[in-house]
C-alpha positions as CSV (number, residue, x, y, z in Angstrom):
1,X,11.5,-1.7,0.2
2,X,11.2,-1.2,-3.4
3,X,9.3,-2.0,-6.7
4,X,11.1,-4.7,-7.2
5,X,11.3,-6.1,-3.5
6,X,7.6,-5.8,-2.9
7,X,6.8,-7.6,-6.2
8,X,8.4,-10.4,-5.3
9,X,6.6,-10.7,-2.0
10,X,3.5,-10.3,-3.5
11,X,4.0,-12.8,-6.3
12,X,4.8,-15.3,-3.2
13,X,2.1,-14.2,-1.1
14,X,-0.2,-15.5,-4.1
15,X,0.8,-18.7,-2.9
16,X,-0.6,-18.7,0.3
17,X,-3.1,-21.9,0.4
18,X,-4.5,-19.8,3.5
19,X,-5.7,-16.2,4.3
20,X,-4.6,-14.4,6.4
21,X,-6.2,-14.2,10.1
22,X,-9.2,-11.0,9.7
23,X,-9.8,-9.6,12.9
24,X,-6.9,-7.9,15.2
25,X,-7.3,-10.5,17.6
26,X,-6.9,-13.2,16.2
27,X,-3.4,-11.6,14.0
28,X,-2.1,-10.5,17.8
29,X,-3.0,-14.0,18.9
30,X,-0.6,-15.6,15.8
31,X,2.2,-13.3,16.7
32,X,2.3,-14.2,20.3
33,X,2.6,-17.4,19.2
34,X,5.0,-16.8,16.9
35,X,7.5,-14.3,18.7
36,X,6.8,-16.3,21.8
37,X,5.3,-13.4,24.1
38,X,3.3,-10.5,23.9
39,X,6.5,-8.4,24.8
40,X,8.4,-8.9,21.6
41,X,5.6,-8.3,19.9
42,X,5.0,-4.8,21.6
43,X,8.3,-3.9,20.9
44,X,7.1,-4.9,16.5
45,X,4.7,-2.7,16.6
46,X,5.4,-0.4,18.6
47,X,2.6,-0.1,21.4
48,X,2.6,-1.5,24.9
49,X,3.1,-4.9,26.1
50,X,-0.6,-4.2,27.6
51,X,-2.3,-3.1,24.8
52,X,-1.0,-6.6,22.6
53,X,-2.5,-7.9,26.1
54,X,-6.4,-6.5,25.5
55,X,-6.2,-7.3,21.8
56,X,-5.2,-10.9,22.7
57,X,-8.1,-11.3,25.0
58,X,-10.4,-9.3,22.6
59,X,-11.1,-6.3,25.0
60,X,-9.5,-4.0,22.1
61,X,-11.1,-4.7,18.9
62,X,-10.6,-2.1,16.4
63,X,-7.0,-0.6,15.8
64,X,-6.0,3.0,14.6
65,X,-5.4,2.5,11.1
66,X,-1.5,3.2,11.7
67,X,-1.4,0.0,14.1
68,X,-4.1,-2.1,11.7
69,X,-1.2,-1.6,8.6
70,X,1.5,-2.8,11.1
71,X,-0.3,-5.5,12.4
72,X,-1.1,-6.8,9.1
73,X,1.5,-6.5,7.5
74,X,3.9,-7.8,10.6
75,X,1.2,-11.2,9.9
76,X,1.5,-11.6,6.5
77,X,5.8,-11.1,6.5
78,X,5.7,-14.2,8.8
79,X,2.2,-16.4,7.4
80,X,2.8,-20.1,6.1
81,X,6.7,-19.9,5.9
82,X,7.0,-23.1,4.3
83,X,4.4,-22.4,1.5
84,X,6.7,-19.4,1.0
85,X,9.4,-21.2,0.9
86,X,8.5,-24.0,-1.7
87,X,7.1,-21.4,-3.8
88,X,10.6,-19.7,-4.0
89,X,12.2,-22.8,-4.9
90,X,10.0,-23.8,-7.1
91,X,10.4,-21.0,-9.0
92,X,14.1,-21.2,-8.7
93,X,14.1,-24.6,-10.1
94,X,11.6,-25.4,-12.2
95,X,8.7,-23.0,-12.9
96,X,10.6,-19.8,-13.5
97,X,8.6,-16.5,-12.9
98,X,7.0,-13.6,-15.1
99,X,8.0,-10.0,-15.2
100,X,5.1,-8.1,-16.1
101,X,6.6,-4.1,-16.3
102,X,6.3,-0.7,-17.5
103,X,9.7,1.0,-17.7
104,X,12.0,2.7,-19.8
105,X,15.0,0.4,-21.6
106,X,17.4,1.8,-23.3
107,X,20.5,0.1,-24.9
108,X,24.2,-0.2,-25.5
109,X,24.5,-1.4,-28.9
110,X,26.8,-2.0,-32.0
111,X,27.5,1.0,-34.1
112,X,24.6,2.4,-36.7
113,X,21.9,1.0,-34.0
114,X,19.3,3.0,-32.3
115,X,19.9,3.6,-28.8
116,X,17.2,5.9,-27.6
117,X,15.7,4.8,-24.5
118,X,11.6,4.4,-24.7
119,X,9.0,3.2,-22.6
120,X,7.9,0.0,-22.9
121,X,5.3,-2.7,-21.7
122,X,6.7,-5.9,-21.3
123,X,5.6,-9.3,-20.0
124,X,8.0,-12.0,-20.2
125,X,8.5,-15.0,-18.7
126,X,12.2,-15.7,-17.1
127,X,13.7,-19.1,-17.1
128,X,14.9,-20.7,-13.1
129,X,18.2,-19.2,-12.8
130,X,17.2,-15.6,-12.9
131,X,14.1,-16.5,-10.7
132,X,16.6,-18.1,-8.3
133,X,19.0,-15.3,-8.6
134,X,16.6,-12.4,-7.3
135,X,14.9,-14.3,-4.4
136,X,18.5,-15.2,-3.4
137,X,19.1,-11.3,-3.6
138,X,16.2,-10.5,-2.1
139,X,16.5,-12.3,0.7
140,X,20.3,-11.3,1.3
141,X,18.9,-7.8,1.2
142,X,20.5,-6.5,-1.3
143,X,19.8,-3.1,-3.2
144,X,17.0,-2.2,-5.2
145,X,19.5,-1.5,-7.9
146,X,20.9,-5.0,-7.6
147,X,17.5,-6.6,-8.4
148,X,17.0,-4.1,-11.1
149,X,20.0,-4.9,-12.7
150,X,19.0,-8.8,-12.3
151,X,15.7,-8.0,-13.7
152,X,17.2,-6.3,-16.5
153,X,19.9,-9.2,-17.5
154,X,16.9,-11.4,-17.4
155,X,14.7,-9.5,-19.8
156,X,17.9,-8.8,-21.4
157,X,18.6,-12.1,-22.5
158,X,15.1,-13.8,-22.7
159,X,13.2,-11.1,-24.7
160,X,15.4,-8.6,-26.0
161,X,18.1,-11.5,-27.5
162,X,16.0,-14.1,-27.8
163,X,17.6,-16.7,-26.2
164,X,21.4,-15.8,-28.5
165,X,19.9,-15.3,-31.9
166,X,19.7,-12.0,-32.1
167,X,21.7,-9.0,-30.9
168,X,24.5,-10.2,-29.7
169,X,26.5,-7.9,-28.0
170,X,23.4,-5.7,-26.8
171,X,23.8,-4.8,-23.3
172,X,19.7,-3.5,-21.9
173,X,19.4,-0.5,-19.2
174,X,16.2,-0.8,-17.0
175,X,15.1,2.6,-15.7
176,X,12.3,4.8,-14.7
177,X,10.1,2.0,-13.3
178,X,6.6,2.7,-13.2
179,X,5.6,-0.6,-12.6
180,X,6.8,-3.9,-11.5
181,X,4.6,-7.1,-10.8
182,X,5.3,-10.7,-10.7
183,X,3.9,-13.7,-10.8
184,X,4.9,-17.6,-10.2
């Protein structure tokens, strides 16, 4: 995944109303439940059918740290799916969603303007519809260069045109990303 992609699961995952289950256990015991058998969720993480069976019954404790990322991570892609879920579309809908980033933007602009790309720090907020636009992308899967480019029309529009008053026919380039985070 990219920037983009895995700040958008993190800004949902700040919506969990639960943490996530601690010991290996106990995350073994939720996917059993939730991939219906400890075969499927062998094949996840790739490990034996009996080894998910000894961490279910808590004969295996503590996981290499390879398996422990997995495992975690394999919990919190499928933990409180409907929180998720209402905290997408309430973003989508009503809330919107800041952009906090550190990239460089560069512009195409009218004649006798500046178009030097610079680094900048931005945090904006973005209205609904371009909140809605890249969880829809997201979870379509689509490039990391399509949620840039979403990303980019938003701040585009919101803090580089104000909204129409200013700089009309600016068109914004988001590139070298060194960070991305949002928030709901």
């Amino acid at each position: 995944m990219g920037l983009i992609g895995d700040g958008l699961d993190r800004a949902v995952q700040q919506a969990f109303t639960r943490p996530i289950p601690k010991t290996a256990g106990a995350q073994m015991r939720y996917l059993v439940r939730q991939l219906h058998g400890t075969r499927a969720v062998a094949g996840l993480l790739g490990i034996s059918q009996r080894t998910v069976e000894r961490y279910v019954r808590d004969q295996f404790k503590h996981p290499r740290a390879d398996l422990a990322a997995r495992l975690t991570d394999a919990v919190r892609a499928r933990w409180q799916p409907g929180v998720r879920a209402r905290a997408r579309k309430t973003a989508a809908t009503t809330t919107g969603i800041v952009i906090e980033t550190r990239a460089r933007f560069g512009f195409t602009a009218a004649p006798g303007t500046t178009d030097d790309g610079r680094m900048r720090r931005l945090t904006q907020s973005l209205p609904p519809e371009y909140a809605g636009r890249l969880f829809s992308a997201h979870e379509q899967g689509a490039p990391e260069r399509e949620l840039e480019r979403i990303a980019a029309e938003g701040l585009q529009e919101v803090y580089f045109k104000d909204g129409g008053r200013r700089a009309g026919d600016l068109t914004v380039e988001f590139t070298n990303i060194d960070y991305v985070d949002f928030g709901l």
